[in-house]
C-alpha positions in Angstrom: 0.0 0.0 0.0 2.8 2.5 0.7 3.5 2.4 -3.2 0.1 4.6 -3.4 1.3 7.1 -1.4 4.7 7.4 -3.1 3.0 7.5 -6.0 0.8 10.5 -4.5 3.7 12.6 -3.9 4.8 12.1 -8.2 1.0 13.4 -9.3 1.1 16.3 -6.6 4.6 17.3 -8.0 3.3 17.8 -11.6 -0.1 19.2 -10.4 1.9 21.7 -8.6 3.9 22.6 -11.2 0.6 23.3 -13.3 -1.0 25.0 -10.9 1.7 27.6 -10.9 1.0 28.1 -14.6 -2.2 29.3 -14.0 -3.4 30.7 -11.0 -3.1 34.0 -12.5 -5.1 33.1 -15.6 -7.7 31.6 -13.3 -8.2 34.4 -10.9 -5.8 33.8 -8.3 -5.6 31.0 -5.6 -9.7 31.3 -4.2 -10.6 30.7 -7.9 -8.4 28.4 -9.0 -9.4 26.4 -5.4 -12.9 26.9 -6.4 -12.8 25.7 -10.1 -10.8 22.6 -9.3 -12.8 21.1 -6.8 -16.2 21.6 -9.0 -14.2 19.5 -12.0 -12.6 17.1 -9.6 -15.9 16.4 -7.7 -17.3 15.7 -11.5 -14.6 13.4 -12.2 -15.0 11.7 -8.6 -18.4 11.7 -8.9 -18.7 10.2 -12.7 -15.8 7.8 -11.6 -17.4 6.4 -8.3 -20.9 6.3 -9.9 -19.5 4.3 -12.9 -17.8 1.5 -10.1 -21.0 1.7 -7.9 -18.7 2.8 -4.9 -20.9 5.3 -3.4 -22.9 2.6 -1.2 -19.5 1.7 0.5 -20.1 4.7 2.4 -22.0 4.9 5.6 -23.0 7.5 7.6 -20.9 7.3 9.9 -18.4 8.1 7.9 -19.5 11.3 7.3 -18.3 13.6 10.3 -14.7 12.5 9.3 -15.2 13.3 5.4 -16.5 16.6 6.2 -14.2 17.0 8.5 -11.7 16.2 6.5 -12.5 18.3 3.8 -12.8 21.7 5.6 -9.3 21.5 6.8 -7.5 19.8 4.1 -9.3 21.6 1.0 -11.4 24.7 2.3 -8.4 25.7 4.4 -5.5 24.1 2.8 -5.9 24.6 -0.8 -6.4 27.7 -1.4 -3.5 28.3 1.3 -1.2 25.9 -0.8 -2.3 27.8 -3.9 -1.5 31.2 -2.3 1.7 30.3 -0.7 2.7 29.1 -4.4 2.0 32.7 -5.9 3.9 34.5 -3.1 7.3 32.4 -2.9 7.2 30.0 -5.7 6.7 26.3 -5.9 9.8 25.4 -4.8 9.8 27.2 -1.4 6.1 25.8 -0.8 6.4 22.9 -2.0 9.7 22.4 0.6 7.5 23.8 3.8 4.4 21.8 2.7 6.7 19.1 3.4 6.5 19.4 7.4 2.5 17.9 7.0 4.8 14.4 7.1 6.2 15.3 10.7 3.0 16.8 11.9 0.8 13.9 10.3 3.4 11.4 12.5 2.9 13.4 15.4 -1.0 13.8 15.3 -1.2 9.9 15.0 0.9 9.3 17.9 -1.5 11.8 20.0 -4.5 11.0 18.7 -4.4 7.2 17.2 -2.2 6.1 19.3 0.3 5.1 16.4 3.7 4.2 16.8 6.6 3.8 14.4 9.7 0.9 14.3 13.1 1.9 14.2 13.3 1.6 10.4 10.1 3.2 9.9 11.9 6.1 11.9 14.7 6.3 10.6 13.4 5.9 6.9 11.0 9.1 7.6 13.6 10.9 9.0 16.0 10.4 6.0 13.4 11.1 4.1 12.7 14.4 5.3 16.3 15.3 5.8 16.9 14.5 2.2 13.7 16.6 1.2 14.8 19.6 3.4 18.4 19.3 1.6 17.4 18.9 -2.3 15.2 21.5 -1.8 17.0 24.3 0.5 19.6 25.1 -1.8 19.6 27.7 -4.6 19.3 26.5 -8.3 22.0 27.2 -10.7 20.9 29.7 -13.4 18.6 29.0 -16.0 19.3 27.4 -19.4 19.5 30.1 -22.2 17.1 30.5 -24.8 13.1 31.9 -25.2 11.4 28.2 -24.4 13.0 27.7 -21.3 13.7 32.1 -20.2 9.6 32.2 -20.7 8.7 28.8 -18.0 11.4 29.7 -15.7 9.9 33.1 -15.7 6.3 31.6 -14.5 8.4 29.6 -12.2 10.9 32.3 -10.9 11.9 32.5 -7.2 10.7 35.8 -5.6 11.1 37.1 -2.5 10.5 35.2 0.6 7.7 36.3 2.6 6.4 35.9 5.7 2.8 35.5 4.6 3.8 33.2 2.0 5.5 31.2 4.7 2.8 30.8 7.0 0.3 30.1 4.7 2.1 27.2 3.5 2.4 26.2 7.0 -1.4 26.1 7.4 -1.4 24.4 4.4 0.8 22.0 5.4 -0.5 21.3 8.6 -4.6 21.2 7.4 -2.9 18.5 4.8 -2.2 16.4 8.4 -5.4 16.7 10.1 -6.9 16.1 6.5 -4.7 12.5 6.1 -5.4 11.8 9.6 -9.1 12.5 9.5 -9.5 10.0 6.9 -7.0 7.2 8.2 -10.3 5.8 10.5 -12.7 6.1 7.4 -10.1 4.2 4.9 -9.5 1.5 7.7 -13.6 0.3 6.7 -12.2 0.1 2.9 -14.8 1.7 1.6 -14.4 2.6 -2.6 -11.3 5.5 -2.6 -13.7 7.4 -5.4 -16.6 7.8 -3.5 -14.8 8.7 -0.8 -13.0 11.4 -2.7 -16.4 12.5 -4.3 -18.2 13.2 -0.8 -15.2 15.4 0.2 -15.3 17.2 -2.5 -18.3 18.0 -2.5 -18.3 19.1 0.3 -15.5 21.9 -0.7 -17.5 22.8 -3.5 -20.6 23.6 -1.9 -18.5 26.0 1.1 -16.2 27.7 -1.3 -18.6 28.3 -4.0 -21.5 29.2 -1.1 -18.9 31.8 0.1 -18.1 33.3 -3.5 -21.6 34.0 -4.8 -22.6 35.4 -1.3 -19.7 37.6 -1.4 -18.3 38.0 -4.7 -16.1 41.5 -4.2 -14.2 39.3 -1.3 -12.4 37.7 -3.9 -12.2 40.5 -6.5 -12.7 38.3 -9.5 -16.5 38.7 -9.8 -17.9 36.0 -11.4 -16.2 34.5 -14.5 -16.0 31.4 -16.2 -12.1 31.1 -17.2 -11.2 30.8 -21.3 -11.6 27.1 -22.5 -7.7 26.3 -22.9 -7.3 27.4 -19.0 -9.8 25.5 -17.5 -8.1 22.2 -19.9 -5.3 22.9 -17.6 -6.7 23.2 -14.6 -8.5 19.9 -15.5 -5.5 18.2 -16.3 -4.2 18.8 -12.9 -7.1 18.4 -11.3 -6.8 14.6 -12.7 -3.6 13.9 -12.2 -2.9 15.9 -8.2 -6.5 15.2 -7.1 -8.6 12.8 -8.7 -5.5 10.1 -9.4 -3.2 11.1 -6.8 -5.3 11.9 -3.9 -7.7 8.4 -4.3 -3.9 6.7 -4.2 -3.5 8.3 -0.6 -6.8 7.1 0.7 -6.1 3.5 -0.9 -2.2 3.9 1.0 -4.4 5.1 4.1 -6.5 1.2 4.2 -2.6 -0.7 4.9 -0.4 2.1 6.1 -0.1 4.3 9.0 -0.7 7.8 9.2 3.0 9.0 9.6 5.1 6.7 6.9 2.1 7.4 4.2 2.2 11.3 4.7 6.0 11.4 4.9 5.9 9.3 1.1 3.6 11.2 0.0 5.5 14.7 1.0 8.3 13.4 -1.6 6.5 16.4 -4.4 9.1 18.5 -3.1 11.7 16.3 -4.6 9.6 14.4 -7.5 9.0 18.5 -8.5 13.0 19.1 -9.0 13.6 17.2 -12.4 10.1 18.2 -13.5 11.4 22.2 -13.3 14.5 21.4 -14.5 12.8 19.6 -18.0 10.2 22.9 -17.7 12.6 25.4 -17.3 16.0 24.3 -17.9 16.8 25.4 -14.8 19.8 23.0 -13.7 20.0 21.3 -10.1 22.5 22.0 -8.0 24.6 19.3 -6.6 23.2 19.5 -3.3 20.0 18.3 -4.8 21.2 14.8 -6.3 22.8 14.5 -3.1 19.3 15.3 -1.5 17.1 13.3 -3.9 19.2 10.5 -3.0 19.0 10.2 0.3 15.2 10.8 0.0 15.6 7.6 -2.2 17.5 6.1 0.5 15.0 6.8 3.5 12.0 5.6 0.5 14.0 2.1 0.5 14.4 1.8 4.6 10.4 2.3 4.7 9.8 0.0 2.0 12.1 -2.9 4.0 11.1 -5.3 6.1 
């Protein structure tokens, strides 16, 4: 099961990096939060209606989901998405990280869940090597208009201290939001559905909120042009619909800390992804750091 949430942490990385390509074109992070949880709870829906998953789900089930929802994707997202406009994909994508220590630590208090040695010390290399590959400046940008135009979109700018804290809160709604869910996933109920409910759930509060107060978010009301909202589908399938179902599948065989601190690996899945992007070239410190991320992966994939 801990392959799902590896694999997780690959579709959040490319998500990411589309995402960053077009929150501005969307409306900024409350609309681009807004417009891909309506598509994604279509897709969910469509896709758990087609596999008749939605009568796996009980009632009971549905504190946790809604739950779940309001602090990982009410809260979260659009604090993900605006921590990403402020200080860069990179930068967020390395904070966003610390929802693997927190998610280890909220299980221990609240589920009582304990780790090995090896599990330990794989999630500790793991987010030692994350922290490293990530920390350290980039070299300078291939030359040339393909590449000077993407690593524009994907520039570092200044580090702020809004843009640190709201990926913070993004990071640490992502813990409650995996933990929330770990007692719903433990009834193996269909990953699709599951996804579904708590998406609708996010579409009904941030939409509710937008058409009651439309100037809040200074965008009005606007349907984005066709080719945007492609994009934000695409993501949408691969971060959310594909890549979030894999963490609720990991969450049925695996605890709460070593799926969360797999599925934090974005940071460095995100690196060679830019680099193809942007032509930005790594630095040597993050091979070294994508390494021993690889290294703590293998320790909590050994028994």
């Amino acid at each position: 099961m801990a392959f799902f949430a590896l694999g997780t942490s690959f579709c959040i990385a490319l998500a990411t990096l589309i995402s960053a390509e077009v929150v501005k074109a969307v409306g900024g992070p409350m609309a681009l939060s807004r417009w891909r949880m309506l598509i994604g709870f279509l897709m969910l829906a469509l896709i758990a209606t087609a596999v008749g998953g939605w009568g796996s789900l009980s009632a009971g089930h549905l504190p946790l989901i809604v739950l779940s929802s309001l602090v990982a994707i009410v809260v979260a997202d659009p604090a993900l998405n605006a921590g990403i406009a402020l200080i860069g994909a990179r930068r967020t994508g390395l904070i966003f990280s610390l929802s693997a220590p927190f998610a280890a630590g909220l299980g221990f208090l609240v589920l009582g869940e304990t780790l090995g040695p090896s599990q330990l010390v794989g999630c500790a290399l793991v987010a030692g090597g994350i922290a490293f590959a990530v920390g350290f400046s980039r070299k300078p940008a291939a030359s040339g208009t393909g590449s000077d135009r993407n690593a524009s979109i994907h520039a570092e700018v200044r580090l702020s201290a809004a843009g640190v804290l709201l990926a913070v809160l993004a990071a640490f709604g992502q813990a409650v939001g995996i933990l929330s869910m770990r007692p719903v996933m433990l009834d193996n109920p269909d990953p699709f559905a599951v996804m579904a409910a708590r998406g609708l759930v996010a579409v009904i509060v941030l939409w509710a909120w937008h058409l009651a107060f439309p100037g809040t978010w200074k965008t009005g009301i606007t349907v984005p042009d066709w080719k945007t909202l492609a994009r934000v589908s695409l993501g949408v399938f691969i971060g959310y619909v594909v890549g979030m179902s894999m963490l609720m599948i990991a969450l049925t065989g695996t605890s709460v800390a070593v799926a969360s601190t797999l599925s934090s690996m974005a940071p460095v899945a995100i690196l060679p992804m830019l680099w193809l992007r942007t032509g930005t070239r790594l630095a040597w410190q993050a091979w070294c750091g994508a390494f021993v991320t690889v290294l703590g992966t293998a320790v909590l994939f050994w028994r």
